[in-house]
N, C-alpha and C positions, 0 to 999 in steps of 0.2 A: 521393517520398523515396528517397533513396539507400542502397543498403547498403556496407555495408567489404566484402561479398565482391565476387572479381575485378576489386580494387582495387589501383593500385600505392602503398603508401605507405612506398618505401624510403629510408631517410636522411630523411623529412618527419618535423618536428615536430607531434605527434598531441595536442592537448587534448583528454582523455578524460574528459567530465563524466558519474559514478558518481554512484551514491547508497550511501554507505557509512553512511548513519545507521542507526550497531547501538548496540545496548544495553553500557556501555560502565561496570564499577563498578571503581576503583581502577587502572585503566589495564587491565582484565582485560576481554576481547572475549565477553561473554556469547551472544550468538547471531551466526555467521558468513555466515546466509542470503545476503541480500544481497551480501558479497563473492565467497562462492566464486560466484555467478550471473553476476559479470562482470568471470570468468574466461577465460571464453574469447575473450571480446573482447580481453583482454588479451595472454593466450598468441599469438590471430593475428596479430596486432598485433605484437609480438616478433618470430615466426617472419616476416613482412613485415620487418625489420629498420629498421624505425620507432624514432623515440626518444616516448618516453610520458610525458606529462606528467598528471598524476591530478589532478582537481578533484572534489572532494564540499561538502558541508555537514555541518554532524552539529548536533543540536538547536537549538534557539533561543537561541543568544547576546545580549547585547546588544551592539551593532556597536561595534567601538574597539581600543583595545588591551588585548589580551589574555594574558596568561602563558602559555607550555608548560605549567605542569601544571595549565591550567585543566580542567576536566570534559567542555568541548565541542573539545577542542583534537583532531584527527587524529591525534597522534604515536603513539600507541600503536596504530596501524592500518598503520602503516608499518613495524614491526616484525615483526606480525603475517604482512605480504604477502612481507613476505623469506624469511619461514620457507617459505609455501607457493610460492613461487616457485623458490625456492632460486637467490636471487641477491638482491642486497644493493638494495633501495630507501631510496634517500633523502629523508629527510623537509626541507623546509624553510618556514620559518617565513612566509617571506613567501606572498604572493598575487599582487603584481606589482614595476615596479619594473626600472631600467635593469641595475642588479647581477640579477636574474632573469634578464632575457631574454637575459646574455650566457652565465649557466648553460645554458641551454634550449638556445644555438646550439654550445654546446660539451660536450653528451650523446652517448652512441655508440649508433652503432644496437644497439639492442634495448635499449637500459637504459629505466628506469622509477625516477621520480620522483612521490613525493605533496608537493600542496601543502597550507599550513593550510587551515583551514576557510572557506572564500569567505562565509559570512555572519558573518564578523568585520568583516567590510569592510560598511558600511552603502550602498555601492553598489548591492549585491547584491541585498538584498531593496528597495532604490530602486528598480530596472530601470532604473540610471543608465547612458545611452549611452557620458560619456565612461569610468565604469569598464569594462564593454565593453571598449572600444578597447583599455583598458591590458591587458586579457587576450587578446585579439588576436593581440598585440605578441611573444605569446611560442608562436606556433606558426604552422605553415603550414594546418593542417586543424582540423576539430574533430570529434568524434565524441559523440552524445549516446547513453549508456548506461544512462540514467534517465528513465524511462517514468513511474517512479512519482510524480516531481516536476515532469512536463510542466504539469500545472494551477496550476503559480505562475509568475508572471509576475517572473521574476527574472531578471537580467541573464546568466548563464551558460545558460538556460534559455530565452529568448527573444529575446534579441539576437547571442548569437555566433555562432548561425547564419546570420544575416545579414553577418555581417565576415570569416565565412571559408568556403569549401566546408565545407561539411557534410554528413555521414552515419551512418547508423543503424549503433549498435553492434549482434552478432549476438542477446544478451536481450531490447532493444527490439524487434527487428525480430520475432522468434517469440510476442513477448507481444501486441503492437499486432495480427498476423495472430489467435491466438486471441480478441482481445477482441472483432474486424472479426466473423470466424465466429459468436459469442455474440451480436453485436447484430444482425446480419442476417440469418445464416441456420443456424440448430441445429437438429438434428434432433429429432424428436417423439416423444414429450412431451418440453416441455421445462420443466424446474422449476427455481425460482430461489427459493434460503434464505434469508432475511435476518435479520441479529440483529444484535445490539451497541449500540454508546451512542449514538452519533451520528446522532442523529435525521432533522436536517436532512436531510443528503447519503442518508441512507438510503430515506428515503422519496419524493424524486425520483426516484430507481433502482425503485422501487416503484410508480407510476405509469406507466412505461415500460414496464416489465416487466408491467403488467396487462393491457396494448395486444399484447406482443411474447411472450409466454412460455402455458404451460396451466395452471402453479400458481404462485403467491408463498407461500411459506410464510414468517409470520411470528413471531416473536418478540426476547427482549430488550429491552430500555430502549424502542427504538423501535415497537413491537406496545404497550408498558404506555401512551406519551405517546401512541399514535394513538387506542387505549381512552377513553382519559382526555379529550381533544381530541373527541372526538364524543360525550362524555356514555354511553360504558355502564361505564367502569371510574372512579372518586373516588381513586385510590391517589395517582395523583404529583400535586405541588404545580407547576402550568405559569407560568412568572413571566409578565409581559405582553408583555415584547419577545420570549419564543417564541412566544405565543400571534398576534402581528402575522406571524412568521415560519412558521408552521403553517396561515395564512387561505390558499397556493394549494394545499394540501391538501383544500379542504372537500370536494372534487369526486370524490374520493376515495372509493367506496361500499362499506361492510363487507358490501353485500350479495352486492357480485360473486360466483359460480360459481368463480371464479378466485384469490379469496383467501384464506386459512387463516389465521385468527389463533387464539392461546391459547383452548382451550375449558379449561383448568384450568392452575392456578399453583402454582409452591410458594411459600410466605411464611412471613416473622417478626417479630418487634418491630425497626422501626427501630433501636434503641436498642441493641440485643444480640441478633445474630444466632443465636447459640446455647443462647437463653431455652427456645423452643420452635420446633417445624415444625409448617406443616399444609397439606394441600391444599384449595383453594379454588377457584372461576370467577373469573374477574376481577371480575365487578362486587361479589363478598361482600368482597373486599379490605377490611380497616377502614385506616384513613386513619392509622393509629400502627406499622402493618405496610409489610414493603417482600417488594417480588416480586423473586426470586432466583431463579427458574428457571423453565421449561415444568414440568407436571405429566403421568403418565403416560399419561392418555388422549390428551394434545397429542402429545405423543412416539410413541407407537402409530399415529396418523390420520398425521403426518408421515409416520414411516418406510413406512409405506404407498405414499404418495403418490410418497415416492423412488424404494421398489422400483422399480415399473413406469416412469421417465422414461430416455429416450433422450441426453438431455444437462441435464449440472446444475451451475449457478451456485451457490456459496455464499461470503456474507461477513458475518462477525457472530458470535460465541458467545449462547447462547441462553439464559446464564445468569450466576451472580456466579463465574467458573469459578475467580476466586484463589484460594475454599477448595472442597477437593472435595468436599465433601458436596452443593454446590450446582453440580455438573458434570456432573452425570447425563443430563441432557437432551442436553445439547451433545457429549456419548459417545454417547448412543444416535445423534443424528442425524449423525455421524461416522463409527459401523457402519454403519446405516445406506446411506449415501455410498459406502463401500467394498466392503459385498459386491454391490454393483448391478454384477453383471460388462459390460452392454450397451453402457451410458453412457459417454459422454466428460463426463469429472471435472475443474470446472474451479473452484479457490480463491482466495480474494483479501483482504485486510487484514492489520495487524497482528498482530492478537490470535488468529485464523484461524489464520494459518499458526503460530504460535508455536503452538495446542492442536494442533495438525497433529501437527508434529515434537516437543512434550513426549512422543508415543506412538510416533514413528519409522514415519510412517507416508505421509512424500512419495512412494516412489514408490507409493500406491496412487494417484495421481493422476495426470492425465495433464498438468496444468499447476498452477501454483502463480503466482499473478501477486502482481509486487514493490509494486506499487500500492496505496493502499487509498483515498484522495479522489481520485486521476488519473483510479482504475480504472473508480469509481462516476459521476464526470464523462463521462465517455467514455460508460458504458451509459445514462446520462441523457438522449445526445444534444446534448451538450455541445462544441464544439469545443476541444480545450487547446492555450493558447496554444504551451504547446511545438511541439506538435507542427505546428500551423502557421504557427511561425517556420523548423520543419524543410523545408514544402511553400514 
């Protein structure tokens, strides 16, 4: 794979596919993680005197036509990028189209355009060739700046590396070397946290990591279903087509040396979190209660086991962190993370990096990865197809 560094791409039309899906309420840019990240791809890219054409996605649309003041609509992320640029991006509605590609040849170097959202276009999430081409059409290069969307098999994502030279933006390139480092070769001890909802993708990364890592430490949703899935916890209700989806799991032994799951919960009534608290093990869970966070002993053995590791994996909150009472755990194992001066500190998902930065607390890290299914694909052993439409 190629990088944009000591590259010429002066006067070339640059398709820059970002990942700009931010949280986005009333046209008002709630978290800018993600953009300012691929920034500097940007900035080089300019100072190259390249013309910059911006492709992203932002949530799940349904593909067709769509309004500007729709909810998923980019405009108001191209306002955003003028300010922090300090130079005027223009936003335009289309995605492709013969009126485009005569804008695209007549940009000056260093200007920067966003276009709407490419999964308006049902193309997109197709992996439809001929759309492809028509995005082609409107650059001489393409640069892929989104690591975290390499695991969809989308047409901006897996084919337009094949219809134009391609190369790794400067985010990609340092994210994909940390993840290479974490899957192959990390220093020791090496401890890997997992938490959060998503069970599926979590606990493939959990299996790998029992092979590749000195501790898994788990909890969240996925520690309660793995409980519950092997018969020592009755809390969660597992429908049957998880339960089909949980059968290459069996092999999976709670008895490993290597794995830590919840030795105590906090819980409360389903019904009304704020009825009562109590702590309990997993398996006293009554079946009318719901688990809402690690309990202190778990939180103590955790933080333990942080202290002393040499490099550390985490992705996942370890509890219902919306309300803070049930955030305790996921703060201690966040101290935790951070007074460990040895360690090379390395985080990953959604909801991860948002409890990160609700404390202002990125640079105690030494990486922050933009990915959260790309990231866990990739540590699974997974090839993503992005990335090898980029090879």
């Amino acid at each position: 794979m190629r990088s944009i560094l000591n590259q010429n791409f002066k006067n070339k039309r640059v398709l820059l596919r970002v990942d700009f899906n931010v949280p986005l309420k009333r046209g008002k840019i709630f978290d800018d993680f993600k953009i300012k990240r691929a920034l500097p791809t940007i900035n080089h890219l300019i100072n190259q005197q390249a013309k910059i054409i911006l492709l992203s996605h932002l949530g799940q649309p349904k593909p067709g036509f769509v309004r500007v003041s729709s909810k998923d609509s980019l405009k108001p992320i191209a306002s955003y990028l003028s300010l922090i640029l300090r130079s005027k991006v223009k936003f335009y509605q289309r995605i492709k189209g013969k009126r485009l590609e005569k804008i695209t040849k007549k940009l000056k170097p260093g200007q920067v355009i966003l276009l709407e959202n490419v999964r308006f276009d049902k193309g997109e999430i197709n992996n439809d060739l001929n759309f492809a081409k028509e995005l082609a059409k409107l650059a001489d290069v393409y640069v892929n700046e989104a690591l975290s969307v390499c695991h969809r098999k989308h047409a901006s994502i897996t084919l337009l590396p094949t219809l134009l030279p391609a190369y790794l933006g400067l985010d990609f390139e340092n994210e994909y070397n940390i993840l290479q480092k974490i899957k192959q070769e990390p220093s020791r001890p090496f401890v890997c946290a997992i938490g959060g909802a998503k069970f599926e993708s979590k606990l493939k990364v959990v299996k790998h990591f029992l092979e590749k890592s000195d501790a898994v430490l788990l909890g969240g949703k996925t520690a309660n279903i793995l409980l519950t899935f092997k018969g020592y916890s009755f809390n969660e209700a597992i429908p049957q087509w998880q339960k089909r989806a949980l059968a290459e799991f069996k092999n999976i032994s709670l008895t490993s040396a290597k794995l830590h799951l919840p030795l105590d919960v906090i819980v409360s009534p389903k019904n009304d979190y704020f009825l009562y608290q109590r702590t309990a093990g997993p398996a006293a869970v009554k079946k009318e209660e719901a688990i809402l966070d690690i309990g202190p002993e778990t939180t103590k053995v955790f933080a333990e086991i942080i202290s002393e590791a040499k490099a550390i994996f985490w992705s996942g909150v370890f509890g219902f962190t919306e309300y803070e009472k049930y955030s305790q755990g996921t703060k201690e194992i966040l101290k935790a993370i951070i007074t460990n001066k040895q360690a090379l500190k390395v985080a990953g998902g959604g909801e991860t990096i948002a409890f990160i930065r609700k404390y202002h607390l990125e640079n105690r890290f030494d990486f922050l990865l933009t990915g959260g299914g790309s990231t866990l694909d990739f540590l699974a052993g997974n090839e993503l197809p992005g990335i090898k439409a980029l090879k």
